[in-house]
C-alpha positions in Angstrom: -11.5 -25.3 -3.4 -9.4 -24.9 -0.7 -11.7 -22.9 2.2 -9.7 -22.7 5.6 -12.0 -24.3 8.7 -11.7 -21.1 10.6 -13.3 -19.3 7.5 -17.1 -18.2 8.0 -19.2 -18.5 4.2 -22.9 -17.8 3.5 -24.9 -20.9 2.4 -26.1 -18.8 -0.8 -22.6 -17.6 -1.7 -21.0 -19.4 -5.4 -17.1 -20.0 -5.5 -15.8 -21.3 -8.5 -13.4 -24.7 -8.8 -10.1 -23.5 -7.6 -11.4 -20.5 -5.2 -8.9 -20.2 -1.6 -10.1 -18.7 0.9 -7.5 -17.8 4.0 -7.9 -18.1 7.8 -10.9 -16.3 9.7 -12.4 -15.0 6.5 -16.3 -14.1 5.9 -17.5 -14.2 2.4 -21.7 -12.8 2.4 -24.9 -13.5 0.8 -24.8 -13.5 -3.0 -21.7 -13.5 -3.1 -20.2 -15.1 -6.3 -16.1 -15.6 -6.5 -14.6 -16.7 -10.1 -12.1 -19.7 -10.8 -8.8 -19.2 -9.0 -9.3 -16.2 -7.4 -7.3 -16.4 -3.5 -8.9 -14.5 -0.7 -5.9 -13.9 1.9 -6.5 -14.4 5.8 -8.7 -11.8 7.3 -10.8 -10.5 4.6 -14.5 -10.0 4.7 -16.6 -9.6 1.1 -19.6 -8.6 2.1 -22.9 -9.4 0.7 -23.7 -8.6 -3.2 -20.6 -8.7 -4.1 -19.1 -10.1 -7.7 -15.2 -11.1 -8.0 -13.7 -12.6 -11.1 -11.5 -15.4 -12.4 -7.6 -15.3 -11.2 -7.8 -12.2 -8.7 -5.4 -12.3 -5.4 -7.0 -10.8 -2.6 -4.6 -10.1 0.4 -5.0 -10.2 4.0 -7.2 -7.5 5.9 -9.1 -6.4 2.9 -13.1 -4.8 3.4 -15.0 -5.5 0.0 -18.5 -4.6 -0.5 -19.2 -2.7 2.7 -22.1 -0.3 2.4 -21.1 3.0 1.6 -20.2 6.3 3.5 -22.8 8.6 2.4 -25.4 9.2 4.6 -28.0 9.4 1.7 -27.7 5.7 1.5 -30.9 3.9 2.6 -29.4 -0.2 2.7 -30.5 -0.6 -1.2 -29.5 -4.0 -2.5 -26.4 -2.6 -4.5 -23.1 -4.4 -5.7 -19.4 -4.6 -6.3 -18.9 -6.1 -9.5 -14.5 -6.6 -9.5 -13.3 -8.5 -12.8 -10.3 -10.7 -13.5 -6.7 -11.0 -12.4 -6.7 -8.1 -10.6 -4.4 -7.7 -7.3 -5.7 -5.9 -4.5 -3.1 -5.5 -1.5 -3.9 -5.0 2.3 -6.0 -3.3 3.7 -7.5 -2.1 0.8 -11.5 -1.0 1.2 -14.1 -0.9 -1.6 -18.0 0.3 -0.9 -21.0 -0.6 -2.8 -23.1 1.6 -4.2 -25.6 4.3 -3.9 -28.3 3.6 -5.8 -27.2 7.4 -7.9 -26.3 7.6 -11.2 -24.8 3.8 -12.4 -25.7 2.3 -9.0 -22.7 -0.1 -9.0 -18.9 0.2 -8.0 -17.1 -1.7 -10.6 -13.3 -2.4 -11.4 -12.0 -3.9 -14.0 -9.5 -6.2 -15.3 -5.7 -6.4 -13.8 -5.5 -3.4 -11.9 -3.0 -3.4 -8.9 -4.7 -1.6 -5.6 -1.6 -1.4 -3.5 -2.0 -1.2 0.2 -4.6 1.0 2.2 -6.3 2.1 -1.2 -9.9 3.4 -0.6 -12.3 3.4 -3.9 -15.3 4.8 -2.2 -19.2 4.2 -3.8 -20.7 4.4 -7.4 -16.9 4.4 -8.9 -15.6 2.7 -12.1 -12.1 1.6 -12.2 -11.3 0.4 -16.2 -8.3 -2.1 -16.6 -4.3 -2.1 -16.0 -4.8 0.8 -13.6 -2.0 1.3 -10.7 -3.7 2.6 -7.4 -0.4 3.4 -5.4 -0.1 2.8 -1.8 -2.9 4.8 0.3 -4.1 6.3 -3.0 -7.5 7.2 -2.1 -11.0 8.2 -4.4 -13.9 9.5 -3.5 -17.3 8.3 -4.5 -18.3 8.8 -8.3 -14.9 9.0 -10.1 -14.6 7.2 -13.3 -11.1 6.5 -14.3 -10.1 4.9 -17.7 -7.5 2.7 -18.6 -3.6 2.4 -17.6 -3.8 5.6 -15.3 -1.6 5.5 -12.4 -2.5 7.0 -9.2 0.6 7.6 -7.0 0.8 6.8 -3.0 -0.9 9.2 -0.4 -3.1 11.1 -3.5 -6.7 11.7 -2.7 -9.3 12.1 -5.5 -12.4 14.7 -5.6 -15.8 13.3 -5.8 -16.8 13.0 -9.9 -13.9 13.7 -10.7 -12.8 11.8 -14.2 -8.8 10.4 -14.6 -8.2 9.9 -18.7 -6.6 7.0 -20.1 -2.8 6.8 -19.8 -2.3 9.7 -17.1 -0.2 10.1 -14.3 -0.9 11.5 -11.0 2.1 12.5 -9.0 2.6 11.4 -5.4 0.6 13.4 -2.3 -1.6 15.0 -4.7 -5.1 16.2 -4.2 -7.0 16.3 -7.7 -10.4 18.3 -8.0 -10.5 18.5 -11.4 -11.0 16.1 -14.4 -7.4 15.0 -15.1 -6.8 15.0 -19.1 -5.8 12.0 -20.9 -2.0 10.9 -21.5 -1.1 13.7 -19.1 0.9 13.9 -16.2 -0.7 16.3 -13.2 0.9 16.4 -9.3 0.7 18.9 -6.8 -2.3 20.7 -4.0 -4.2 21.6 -5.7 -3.1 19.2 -8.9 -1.7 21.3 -11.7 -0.7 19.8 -15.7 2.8 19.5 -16.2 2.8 18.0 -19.6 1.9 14.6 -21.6 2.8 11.2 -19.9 5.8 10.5 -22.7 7.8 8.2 -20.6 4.4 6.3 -20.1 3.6 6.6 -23.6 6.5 5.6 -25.1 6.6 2.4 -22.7 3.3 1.5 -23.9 4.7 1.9 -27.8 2.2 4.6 -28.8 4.4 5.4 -32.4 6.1 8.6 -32.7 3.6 10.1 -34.9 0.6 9.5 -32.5 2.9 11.1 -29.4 3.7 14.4 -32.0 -0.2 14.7 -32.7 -0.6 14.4 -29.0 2.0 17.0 -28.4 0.8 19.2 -31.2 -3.0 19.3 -29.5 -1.4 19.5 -26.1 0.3 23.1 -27.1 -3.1 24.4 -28.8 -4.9 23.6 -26.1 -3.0 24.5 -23.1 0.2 26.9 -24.0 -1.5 29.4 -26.8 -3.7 32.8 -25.9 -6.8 30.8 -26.9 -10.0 30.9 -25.1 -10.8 26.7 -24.5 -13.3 26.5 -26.9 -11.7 28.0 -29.5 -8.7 26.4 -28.8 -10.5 23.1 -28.9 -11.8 23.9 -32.5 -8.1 24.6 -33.7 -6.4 21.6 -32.3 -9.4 19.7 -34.0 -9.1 21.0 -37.7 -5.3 21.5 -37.7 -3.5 18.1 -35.9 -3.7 15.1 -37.6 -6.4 13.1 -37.2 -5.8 9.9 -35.1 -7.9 8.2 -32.3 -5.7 9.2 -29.2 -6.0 12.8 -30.4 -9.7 12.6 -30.7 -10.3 11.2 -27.5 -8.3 13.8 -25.6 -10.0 16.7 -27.5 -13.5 14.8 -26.6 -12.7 14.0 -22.9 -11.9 17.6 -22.5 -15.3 18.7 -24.3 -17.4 16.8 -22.4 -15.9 17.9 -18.9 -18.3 18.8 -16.2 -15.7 19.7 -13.6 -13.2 21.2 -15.9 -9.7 20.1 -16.4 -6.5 20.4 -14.9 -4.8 23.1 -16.4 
């Protein structure tokens, strides 16, 4: 390990063979820190926090702070973080409440760019882009390879499906659809992700059934249920399609539309 003197570590915290830790960091009670993982200068991981193998940690970073809701009574919550994920200065993530799954957890190789908030009882999947300043309030569940872009603040509960896009300075109160692409104040749907789906070598038969359930659900006269139903007996059957037809279903915001 290579801990900087300046750096300030609780007797009970665990860092793995290979941990760094920068100048005038503090690193908490039960804290545990995974092979290889580099804290930058500056940072404070507060107590109860979990951080896996290979993650780079900038300068100026707040993990594990309590959380901003004033229901929150000091319960012995965590931050569970996985592997080889960067997170970029500034960048704050809360505990939990002890509501609902009680933790705040991220995933694997997501990039938080600078100034990203992920506020209490949030879970981040893997290869998600959080663009500068990108912000989400607590409760959001976000699955994997969405992109947030920069100055875009989330809703509280809101869900972001696998494979979408958020445009730039949007503000999203709704459930954002899977493999879509949704920008604006408030965020409207402007179509499937293709770009990002074609980068990600979806085949050209699972991006037509996609498109094929995109213009049931969202272009025709049809009430959502019904519309729903449709897209479900008439596009070919694949995973991809099923999940964006579920996701939808099981809404409890409602969906951008």
């Amino acid at each position: 390990m290579k801990i900087h003197p300046t750096a300030i570590i609780a007797s009970d915290a665990q860092l793995a063979e290979g941990v760094e830790v920068g100048p005038y960091s503090i690193i908490g009670a039960d804290v545990k820190i995974g092979e290889n993982t580099i804290i930058g200068p500056h940072t404070v991981i507060d107590n109860y926090t979990h951080i896996g193998e290979g993650c780079h940690i900038f300068q100026f970073c707040s993990i594990g702070a309590p959380p901003q809701d004033l229901k929150f009574g000091g319960e012995k919550t965590r931050v569970i973080i996985g592997n080889f994920n960067t997170i970029r200065e500034f960048v704050t993530i809360h505990r939990a409440t002890t509501a609902d799954i009680g933790v705040t957890i991220i995933g694997d190789y997501n990039l938080l760019m600078a100034y990203c908030h992920v506020a209490h009882n949030c879970k981040l999947g893997n290869r998600i882009i959080m663009s500068n300043a990108a912000t989400l309030a607590g409760h959001i569940h976000i699955e994997d390879y969405a992109i947030i872009s920069g100055l875009t603040g989330i809703h509280q509960f809101c869900r972001l499906g696998a494979h979408c896009m958020i445009g730039g300075a949007s503000a999203v109160v709704k459930d954002v659809p899977p493999y879509s692409i949704v920008q604006g104040n408030h965020a409207k749907l402007f179509g499937l992700n293709l770009i990002g789906l074609k980068r990600r070598d979806f085949s050209e038969k699972t991006i037509k059934a996609l498109k094929d359930a995109y213009r049931i659900i969202f272009r025709s006269d049809l009430l959502l249920e019904a519309a729903l139903k449709k897209a479900q007996d008439e596009v070919e059957d694949c995973p991809e399609v099923q999940h964006f037809i579920q996701f939808i279903k099981e809404s409890e915001r409602g969906v951008c539309r």
